[in-house]
PDB file of N, CA, C and O in Angstrom:
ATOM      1  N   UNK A   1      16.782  41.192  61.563  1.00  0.00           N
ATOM      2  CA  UNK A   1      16.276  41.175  62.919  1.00  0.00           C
ATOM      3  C   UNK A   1      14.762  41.319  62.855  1.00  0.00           C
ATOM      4  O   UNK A   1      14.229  42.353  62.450  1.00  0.00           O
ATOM      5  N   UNK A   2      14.053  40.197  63.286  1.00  0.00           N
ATOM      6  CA  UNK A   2      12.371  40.485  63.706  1.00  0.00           C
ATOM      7  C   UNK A   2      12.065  41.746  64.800  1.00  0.00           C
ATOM      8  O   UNK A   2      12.747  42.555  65.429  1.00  0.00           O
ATOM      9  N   UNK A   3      10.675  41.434  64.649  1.00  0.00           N
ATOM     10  CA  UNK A   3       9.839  43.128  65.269  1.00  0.00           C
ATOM     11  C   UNK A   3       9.913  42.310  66.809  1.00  0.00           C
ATOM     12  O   UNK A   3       9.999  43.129  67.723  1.00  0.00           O
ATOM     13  N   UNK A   4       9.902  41.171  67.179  1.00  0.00           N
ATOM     14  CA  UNK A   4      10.631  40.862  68.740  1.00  0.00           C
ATOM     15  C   UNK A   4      11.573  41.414  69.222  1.00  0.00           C
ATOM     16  O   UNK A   4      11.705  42.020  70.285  1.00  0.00           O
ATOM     17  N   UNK A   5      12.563  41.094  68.037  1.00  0.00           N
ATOM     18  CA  UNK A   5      13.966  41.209  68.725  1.00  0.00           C
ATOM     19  C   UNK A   5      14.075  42.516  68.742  1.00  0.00           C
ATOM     20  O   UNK A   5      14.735  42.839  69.730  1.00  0.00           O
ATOM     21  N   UNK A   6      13.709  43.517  68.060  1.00  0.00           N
ATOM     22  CA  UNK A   6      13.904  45.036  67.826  1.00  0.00           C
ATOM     23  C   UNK A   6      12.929  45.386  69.203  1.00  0.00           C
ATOM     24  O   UNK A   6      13.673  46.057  69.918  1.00  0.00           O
ATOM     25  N   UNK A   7      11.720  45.251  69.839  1.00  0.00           N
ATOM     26  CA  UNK A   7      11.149  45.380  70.070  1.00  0.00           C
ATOM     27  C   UNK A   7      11.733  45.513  71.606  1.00  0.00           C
ATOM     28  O   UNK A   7      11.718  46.497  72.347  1.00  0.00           O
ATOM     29  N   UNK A   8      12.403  43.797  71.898  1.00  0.00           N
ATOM     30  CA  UNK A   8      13.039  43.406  73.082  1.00  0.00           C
ATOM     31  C   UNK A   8      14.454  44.903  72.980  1.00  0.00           C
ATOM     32  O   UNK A   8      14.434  45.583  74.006  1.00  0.00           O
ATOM     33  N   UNK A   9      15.299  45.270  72.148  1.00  0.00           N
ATOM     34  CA  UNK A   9      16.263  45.884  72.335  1.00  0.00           C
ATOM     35  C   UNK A   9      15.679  47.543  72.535  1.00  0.00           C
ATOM     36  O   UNK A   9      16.452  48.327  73.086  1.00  0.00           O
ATOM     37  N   UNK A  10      14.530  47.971  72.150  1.00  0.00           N
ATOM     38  CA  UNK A  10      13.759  48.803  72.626  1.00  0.00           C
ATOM     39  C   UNK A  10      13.445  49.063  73.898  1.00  0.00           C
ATOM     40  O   UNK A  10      13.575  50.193  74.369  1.00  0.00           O
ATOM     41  N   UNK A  11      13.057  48.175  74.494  1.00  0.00           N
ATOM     42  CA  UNK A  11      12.714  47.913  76.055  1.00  0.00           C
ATOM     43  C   UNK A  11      13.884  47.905  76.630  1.00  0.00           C
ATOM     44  O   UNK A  11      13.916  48.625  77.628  1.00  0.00           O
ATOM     45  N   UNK A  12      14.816  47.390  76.393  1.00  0.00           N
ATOM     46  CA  UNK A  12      16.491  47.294  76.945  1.00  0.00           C
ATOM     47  C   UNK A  12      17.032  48.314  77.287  1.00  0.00           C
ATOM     48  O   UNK A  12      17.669  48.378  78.339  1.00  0.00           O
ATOM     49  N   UNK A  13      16.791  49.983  75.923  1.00  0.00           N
ATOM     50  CA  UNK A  13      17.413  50.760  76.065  1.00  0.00           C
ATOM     51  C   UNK A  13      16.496  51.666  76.837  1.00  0.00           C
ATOM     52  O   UNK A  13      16.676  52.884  76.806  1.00  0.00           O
ATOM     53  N   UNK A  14      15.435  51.076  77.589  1.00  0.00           N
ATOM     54  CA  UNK A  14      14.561  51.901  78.220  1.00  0.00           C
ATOM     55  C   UNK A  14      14.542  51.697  79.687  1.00  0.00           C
ATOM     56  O   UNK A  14      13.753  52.299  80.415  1.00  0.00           O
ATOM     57  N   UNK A  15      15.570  50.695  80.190  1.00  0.00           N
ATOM     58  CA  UNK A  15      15.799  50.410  81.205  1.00  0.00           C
ATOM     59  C   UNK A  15      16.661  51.479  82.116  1.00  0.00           C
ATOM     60  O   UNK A  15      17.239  52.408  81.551  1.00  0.00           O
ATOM     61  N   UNK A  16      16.724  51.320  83.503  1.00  0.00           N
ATOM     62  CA  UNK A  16      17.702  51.618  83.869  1.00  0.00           C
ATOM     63  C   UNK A  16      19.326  51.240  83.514  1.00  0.00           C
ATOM     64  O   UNK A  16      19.442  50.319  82.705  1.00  0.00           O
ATOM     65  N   UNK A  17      20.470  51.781  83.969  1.00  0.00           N
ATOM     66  CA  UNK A  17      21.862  51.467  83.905  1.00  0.00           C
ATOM     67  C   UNK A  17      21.606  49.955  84.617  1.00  0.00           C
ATOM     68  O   UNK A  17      21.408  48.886  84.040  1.00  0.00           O
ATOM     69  N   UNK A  18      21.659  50.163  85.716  1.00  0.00           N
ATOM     70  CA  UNK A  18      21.571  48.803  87.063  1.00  0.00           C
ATOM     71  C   UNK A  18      20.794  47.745  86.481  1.00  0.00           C
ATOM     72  O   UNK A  18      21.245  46.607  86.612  1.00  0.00           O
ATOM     73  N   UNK A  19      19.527  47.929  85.758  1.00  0.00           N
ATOM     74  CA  UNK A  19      18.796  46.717  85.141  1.00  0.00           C
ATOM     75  C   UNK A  19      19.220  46.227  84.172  1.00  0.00           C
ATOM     76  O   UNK A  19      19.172  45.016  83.957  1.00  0.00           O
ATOM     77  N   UNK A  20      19.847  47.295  83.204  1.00  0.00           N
ATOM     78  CA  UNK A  20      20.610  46.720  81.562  1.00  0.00           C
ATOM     79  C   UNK A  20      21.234  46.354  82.108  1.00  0.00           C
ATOM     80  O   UNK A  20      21.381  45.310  81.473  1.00  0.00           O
ATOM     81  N   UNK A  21      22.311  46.201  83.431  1.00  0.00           N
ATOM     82  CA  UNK A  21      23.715  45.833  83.480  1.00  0.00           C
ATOM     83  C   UNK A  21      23.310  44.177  84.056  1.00  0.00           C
ATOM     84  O   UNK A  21      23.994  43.221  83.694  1.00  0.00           O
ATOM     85  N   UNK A  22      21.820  43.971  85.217  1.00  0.00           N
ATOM     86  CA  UNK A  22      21.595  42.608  85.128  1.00  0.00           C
ATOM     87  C   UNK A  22      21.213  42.239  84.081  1.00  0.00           C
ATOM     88  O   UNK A  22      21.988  41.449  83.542  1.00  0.00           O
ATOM     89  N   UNK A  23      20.019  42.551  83.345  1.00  0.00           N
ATOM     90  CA  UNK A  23      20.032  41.569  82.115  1.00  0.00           C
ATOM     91  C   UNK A  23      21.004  41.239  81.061  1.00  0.00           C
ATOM     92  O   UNK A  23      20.818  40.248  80.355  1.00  0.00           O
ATOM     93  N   UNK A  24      21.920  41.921  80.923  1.00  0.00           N
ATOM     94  CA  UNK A  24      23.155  41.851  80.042  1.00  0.00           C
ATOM     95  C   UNK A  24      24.003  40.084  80.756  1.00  0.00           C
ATOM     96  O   UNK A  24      24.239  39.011  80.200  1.00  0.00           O
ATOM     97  N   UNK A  25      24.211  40.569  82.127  1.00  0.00           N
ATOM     98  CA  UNK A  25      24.818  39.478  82.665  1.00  0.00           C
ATOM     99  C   UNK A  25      24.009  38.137  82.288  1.00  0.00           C
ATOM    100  O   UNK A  25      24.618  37.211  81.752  1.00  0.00           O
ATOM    101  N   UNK A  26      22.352  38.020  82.627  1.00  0.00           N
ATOM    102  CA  UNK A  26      21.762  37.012  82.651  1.00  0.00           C
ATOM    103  C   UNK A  26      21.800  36.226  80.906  1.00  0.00           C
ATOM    104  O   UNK A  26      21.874  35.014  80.703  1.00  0.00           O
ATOM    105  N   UNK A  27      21.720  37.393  79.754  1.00  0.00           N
ATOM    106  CA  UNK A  27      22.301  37.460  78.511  1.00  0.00           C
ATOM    107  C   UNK A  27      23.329  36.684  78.458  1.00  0.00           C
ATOM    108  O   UNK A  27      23.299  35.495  78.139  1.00  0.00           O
ATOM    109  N   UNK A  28      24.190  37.254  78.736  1.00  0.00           N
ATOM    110  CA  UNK A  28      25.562  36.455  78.779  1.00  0.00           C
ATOM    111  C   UNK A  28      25.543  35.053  79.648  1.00  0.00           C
ATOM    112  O   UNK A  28      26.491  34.342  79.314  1.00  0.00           O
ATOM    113  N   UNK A  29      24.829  34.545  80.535  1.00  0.00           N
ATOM    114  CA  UNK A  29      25.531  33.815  81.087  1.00  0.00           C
ATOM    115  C   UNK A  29      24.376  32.660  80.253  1.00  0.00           C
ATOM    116  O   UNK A  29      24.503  31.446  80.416  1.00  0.00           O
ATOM    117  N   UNK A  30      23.685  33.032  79.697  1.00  0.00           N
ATOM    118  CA  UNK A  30      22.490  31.601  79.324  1.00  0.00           C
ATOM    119  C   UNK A  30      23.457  31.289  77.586  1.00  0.00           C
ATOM    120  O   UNK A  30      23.737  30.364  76.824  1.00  0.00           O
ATOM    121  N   UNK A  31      23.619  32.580  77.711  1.00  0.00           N
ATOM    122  CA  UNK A  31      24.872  32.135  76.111  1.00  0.00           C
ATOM    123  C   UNK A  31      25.639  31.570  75.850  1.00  0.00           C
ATOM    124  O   UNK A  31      25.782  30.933  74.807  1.00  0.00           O
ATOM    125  N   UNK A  32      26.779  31.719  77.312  1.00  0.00           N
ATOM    126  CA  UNK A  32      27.519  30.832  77.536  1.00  0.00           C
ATOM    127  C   UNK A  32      27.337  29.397  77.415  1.00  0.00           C
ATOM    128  O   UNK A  32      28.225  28.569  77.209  1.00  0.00           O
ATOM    129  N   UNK A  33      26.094  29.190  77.563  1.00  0.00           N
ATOM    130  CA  UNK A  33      25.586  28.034  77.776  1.00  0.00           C
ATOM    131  C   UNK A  33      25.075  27.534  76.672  1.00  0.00           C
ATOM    132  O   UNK A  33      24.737  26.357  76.797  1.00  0.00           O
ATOM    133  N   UNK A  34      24.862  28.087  75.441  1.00  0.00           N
ATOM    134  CA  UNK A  34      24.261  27.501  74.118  1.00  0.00           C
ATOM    135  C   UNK A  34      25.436  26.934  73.360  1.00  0.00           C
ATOM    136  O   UNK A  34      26.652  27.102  73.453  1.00  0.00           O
ATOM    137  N   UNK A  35      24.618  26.161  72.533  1.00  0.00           N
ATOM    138  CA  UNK A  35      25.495  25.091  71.761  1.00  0.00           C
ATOM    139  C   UNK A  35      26.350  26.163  70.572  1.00  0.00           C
ATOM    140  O   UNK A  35      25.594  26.961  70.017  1.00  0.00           O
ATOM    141  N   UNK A  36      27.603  26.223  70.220  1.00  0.00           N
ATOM    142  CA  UNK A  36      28.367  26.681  69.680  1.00  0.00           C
ATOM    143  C   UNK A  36      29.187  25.916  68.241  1.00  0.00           C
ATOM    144  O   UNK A  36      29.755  24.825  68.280  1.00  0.00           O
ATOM    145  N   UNK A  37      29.101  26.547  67.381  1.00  0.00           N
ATOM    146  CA  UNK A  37      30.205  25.919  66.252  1.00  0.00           C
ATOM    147  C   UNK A  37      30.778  26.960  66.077  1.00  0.00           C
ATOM    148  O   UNK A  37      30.162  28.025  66.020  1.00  0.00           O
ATOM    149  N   UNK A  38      32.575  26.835  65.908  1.00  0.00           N
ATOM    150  CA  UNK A  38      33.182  28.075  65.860  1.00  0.00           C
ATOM    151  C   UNK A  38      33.142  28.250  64.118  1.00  0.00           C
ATOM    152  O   UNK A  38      33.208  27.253  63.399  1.00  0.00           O
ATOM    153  N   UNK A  39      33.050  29.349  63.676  1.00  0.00           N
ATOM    154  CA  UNK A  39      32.934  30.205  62.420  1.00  0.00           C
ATOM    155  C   UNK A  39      33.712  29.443  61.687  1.00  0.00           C
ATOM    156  O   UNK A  39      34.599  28.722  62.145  1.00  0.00           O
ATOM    157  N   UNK A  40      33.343  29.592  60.191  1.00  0.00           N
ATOM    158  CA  UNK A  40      33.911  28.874  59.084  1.00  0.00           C
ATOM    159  C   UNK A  40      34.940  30.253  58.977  1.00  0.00           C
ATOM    160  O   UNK A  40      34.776  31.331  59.549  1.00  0.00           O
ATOM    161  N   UNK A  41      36.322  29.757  57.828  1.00  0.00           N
ATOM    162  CA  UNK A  41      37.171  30.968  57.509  1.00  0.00           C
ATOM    163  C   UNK A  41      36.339  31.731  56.816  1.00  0.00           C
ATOM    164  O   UNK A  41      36.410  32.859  57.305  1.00  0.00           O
ATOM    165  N   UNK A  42      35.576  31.713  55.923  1.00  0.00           N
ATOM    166  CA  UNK A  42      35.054  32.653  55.165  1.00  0.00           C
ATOM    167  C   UNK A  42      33.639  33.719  55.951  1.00  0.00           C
ATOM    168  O   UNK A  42      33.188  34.805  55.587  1.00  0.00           O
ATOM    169  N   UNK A  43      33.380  33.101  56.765  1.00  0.00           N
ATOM    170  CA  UNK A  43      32.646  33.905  58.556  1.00  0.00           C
ATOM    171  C   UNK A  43      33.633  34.989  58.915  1.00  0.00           C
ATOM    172  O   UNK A  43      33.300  36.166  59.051  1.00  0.00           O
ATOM    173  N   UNK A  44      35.051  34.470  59.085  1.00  0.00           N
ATOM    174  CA  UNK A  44      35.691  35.039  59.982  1.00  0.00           C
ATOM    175  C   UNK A  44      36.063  35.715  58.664  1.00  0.00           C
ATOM    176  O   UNK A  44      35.365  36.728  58.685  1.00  0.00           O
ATOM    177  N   UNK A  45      36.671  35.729  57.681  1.00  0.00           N
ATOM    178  CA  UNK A  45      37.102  36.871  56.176  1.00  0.00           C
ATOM    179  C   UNK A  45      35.887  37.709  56.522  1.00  0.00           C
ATOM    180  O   UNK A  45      36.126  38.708  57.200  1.00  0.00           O
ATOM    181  N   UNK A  46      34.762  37.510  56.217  1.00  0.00           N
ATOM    182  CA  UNK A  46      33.618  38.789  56.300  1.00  0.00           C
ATOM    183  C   UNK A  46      33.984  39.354  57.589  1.00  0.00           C
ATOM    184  O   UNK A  46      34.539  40.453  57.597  1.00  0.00           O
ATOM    185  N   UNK A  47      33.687  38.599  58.941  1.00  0.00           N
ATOM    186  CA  UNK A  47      33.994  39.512  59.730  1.00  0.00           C
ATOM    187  C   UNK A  47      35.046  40.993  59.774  1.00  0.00           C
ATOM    188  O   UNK A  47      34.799  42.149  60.118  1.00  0.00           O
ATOM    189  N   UNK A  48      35.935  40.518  59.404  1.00  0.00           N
ATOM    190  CA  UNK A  48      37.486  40.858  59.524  1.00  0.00           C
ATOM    191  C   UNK A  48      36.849  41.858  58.430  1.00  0.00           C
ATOM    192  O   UNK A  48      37.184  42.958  58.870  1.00  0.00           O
ATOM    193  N   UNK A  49      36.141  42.076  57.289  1.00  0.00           N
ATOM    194  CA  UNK A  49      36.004  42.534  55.953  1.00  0.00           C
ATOM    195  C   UNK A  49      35.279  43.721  56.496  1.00  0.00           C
ATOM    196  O   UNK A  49      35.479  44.822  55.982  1.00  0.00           O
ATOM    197  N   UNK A  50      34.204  43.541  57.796  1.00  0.00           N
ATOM    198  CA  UNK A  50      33.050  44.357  57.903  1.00  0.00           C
ATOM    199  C   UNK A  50      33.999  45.233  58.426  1.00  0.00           C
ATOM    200  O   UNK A  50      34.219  46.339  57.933  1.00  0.00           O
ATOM    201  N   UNK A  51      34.696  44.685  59.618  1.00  0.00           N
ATOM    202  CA  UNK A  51      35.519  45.318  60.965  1.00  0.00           C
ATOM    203  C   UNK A  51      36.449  46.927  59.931  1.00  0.00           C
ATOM    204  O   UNK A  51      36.271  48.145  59.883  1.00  0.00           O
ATOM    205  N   UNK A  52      37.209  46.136  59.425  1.00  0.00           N
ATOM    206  CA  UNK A  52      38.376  47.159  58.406  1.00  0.00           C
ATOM    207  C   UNK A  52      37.496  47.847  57.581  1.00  0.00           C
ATOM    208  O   UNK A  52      37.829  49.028  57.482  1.00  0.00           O
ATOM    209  N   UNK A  53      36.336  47.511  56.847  1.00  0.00           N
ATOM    210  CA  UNK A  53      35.458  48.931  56.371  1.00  0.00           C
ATOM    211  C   UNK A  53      34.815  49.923  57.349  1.00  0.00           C
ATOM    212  O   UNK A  53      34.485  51.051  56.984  1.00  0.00           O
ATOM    213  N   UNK A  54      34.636  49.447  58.680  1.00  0.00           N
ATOM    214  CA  UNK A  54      34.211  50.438  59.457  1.00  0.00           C
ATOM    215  C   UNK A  54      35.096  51.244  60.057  1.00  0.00           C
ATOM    216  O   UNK A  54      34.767  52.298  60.601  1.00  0.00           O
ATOM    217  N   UNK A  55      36.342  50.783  59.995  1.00  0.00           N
ATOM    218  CA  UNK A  55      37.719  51.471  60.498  1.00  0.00           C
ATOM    219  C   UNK A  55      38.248  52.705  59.570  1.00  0.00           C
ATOM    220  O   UNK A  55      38.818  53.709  59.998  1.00  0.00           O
ATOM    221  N   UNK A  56      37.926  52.405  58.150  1.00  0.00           N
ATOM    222  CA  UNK A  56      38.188  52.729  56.929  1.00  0.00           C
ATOM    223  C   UNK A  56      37.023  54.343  57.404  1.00  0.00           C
ATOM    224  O   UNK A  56      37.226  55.517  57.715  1.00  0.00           O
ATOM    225  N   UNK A  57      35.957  53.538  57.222  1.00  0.00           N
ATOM    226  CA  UNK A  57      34.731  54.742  57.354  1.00  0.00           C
ATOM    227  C   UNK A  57      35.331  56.142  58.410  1.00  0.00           C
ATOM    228  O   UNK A  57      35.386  57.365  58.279  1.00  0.00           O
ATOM    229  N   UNK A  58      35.657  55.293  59.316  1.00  0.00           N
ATOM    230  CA  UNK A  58      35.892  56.325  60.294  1.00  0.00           C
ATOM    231  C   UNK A  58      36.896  57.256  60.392  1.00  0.00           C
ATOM    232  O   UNK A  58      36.824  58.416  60.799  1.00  0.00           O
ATOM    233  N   UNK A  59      38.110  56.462  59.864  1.00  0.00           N
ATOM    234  CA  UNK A  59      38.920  57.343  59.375  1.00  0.00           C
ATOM    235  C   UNK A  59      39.019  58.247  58.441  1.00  0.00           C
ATOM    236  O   UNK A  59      39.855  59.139  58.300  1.00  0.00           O
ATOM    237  N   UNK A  60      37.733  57.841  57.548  1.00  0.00           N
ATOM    238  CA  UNK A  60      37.776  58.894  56.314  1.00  0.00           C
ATOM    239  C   UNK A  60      36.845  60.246  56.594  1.00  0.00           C
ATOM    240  O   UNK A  60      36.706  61.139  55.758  1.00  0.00           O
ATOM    241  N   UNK A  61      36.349  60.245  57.660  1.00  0.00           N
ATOM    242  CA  UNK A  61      35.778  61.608  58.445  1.00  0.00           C
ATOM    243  C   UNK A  61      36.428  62.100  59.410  1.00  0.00           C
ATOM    244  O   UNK A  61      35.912  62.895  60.195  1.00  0.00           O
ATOM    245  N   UNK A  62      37.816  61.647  59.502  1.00  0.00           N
ATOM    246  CA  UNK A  62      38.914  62.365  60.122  1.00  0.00           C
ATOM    247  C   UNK A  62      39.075  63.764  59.734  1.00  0.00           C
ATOM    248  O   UNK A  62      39.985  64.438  60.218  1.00  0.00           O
TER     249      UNK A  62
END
């Protein structure tokens, strides 16, 4: 992640509730709108890989 994007999610969490909750929407709805390729299997294996080590993590500070 660039010093924008960190920068922009800085400002985000400095918002109000009511303002994060519009820009989130406006977020979402211009996304909706970008060009998409759905994930290769080996995208979706990592995913799935990250998901179950963080499940793992959490359970092991049970």
């Amino acid at each position: 992640m660039g010093d924008a994007a960190r920068h922009l999610l800085k400002s985000f969490e400095a918002l109000s509730e009511a303002d994060r909750r519009e820009v989130l929407e406006q977020l979402l709805r211009r996304a909706a709108e970008l060009p998409y390729s759905f994930p290769s299997d080996d995208e979706f294996v990592q995913a799935a890989d990250t998901v179950f080590q963080e499940l793992d993590r959490r359970e092991a500070k049970r």
